[in-house]
Every structure is written in C-alpha cells, then in structure tokens.
N, C-alpha and C positions, 0 to 999 in steps of 0.2 A: 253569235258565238258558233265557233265550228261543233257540229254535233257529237264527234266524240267529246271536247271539253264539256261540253255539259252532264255527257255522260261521266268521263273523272270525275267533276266538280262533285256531281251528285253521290257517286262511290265514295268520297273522301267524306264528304258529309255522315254518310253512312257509317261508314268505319271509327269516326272519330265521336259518333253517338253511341254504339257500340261498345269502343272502349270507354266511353266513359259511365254508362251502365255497368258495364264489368267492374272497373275499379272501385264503383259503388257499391255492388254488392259484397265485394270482395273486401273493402275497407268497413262495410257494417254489417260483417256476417261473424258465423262462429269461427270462420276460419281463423280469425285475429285469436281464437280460443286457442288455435292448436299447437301444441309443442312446439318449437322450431331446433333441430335435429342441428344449428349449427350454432345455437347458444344455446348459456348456463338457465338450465331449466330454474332454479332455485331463484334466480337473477330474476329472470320474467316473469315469475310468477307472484315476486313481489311487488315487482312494477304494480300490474295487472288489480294486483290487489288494491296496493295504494292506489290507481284513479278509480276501480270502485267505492273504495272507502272515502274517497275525495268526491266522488258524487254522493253519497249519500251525505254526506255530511253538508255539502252547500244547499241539498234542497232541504236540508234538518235547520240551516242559516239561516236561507233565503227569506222563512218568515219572518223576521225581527230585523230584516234586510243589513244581516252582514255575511261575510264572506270571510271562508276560515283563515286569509292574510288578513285582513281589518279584525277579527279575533284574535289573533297573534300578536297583532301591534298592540290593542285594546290589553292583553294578559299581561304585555313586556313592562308599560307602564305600570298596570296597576300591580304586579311584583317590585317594581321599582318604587313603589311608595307614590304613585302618581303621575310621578313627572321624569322623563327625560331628554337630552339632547339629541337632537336626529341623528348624529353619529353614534351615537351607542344605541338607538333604536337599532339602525343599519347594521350594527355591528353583532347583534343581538339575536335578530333577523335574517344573518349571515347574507345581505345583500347590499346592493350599492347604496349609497346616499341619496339618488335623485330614482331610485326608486320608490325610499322610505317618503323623500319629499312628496311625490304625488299621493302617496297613501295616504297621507299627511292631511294633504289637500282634502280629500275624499272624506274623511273620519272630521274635519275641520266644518267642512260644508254640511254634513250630518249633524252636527252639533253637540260630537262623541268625546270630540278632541280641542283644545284651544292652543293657540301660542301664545307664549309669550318670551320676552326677554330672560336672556340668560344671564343674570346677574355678576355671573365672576366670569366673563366673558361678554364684553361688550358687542361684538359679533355674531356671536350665538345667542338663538333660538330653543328653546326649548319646546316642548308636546306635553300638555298636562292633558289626564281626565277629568271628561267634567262627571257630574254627578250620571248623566245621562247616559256617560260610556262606560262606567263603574254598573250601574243595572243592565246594560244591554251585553256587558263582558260577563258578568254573574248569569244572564239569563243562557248565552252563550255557551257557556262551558256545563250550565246543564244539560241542554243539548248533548255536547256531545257524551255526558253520562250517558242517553237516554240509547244513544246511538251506538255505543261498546254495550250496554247493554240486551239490546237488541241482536248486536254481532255475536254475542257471546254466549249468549241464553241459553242456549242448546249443548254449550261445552260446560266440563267438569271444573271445579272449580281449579285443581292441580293442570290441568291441560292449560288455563288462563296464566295461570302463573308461570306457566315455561311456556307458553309463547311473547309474554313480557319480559321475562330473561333473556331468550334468543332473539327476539326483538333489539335489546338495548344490547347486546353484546354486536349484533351485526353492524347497529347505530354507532356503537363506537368505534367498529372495525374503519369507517366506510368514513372518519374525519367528520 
C-alpha cells in the first residue's frame, strides 16, 4: 500500500471513531434535555415525559414479565368481559391487526391469553383470558397505581387533578 493511503486509511479510521463518540455522547447526554428553539416546547416536553414515564413503567412490568402493550391488550379483554376478536382488539389498540396478532402470540405462549374459535364467525378467532392473565392484568394495573403514585407524591392534590384534565383534553385534541 502506497504510504499516503495508509496514512488516509488511518485518518478516515480516526475521524469516523471520532464521530461516532460524538454522536454518542451527544445522543446520551443532557443535551437531548435542552429546548430546541425550533419546536413547540409544550410538544417536546411531553414527548420527553412520556418515554420517561414509559421507562418507569416497564421496569415497574418487567417484574411479573409484562410490558405496558401486553398490559393493554391483557385490560382490553378483561374490560371486554374476557374475550375478544383480534379486530376489535386492533381496533382498540388503535393498531394494525398483524400487530395485535404477534401480541397475540406472545401473551398465547405466556399462558395470559388463549384462542379460540369465534362462534358467529366461522373464520374468526377470538383472544380470551385465562385465569392467569386476569391476576397478572390485576397485578399490572397496581403497578401502575404504585407508579402515578410515586409521580405524583410530591404534587397537591388540585395540581393532580388539572394535570389529568389538561392531560385528556390535549388526548382528545390529538385523535
């Protein structure tokens, strides 16, 4: 190899290690904390919150090994009296069908969720709980008491109450 190339070779090496320490510290630093001067602060900041509040919540899960969509699907049924159709899970869910399916799967292979046939449709499939995802959904949703509680401990109780108003009115704003 001609000795400059070894030398590029070696600079490019460099540079491209370089940047990628950078983007690393810069994708897991406070800087992700700081305003950005060319969006809606209110926007981001609820982002920001929600994957905080979506981390604590799945390591508040993680013990009884579910995860707050397999909690959601686990609520939708046991609101629904037990049992539903993977389209109206999906639909419920507000996501596609062959997403509900693999969820399906997962909560199926736990031993959360069973199929069976859907009686006034030959074609369809139904998702009931079993006994096991009715206690692991109960045990679930104390959880996340435990977890608003925790959030909230330090606020009044009038401050909880208007941020659950401004909460559901931006929920409904936003579809």
């Amino acid at each position: 190899m001609v000795p400059y190339r070894r030398w590029a070779v070696k600079l490019a090496a460099g540079v491209t290690a370089l940047l990628a320490g950078l983007l690393l510290r810069v994708y897991s630093s406070h800087v992700n904390e700081l305003p950005c001067p060319v969006r809606p602060e209110t926007v981001m900041m609820l982002l920001r919150t929600a994957e905080r509040v979506e981390r604590v919540l799945e390591r508040a899960l993680e013990g009884i090994g579910l995860s707050p969509a397999k909690l959601a699907v686990l609520g939708g049924l046991a609101a629904a009296g037990g049992c539903l159709s993977l389209g109206d899970l999906a639909q419920h869910r507000s996501c596609v069908k062959s997403n509900i399916t693999k969820l399906v799967d997962r909560l199926e292979a736990d031993g959360l969720v069973a199929r069976r046939d859907d009686p006034t449709d030959r074609r369809g499939v139904l998702a009931e709980i079993t006994a096991e995802g009715r206690r692991l959904q109960a045990e679930g949703e104390r959880l996340i008491g435990q977890v608003e509680e925790t959030l909230t401990r330090d606020l009044a109780g009038e401050d909880v109450a208007a941020l659950r108003r401004v909460l559901r009115e931006i929920a409904s704003r936003s579809g």
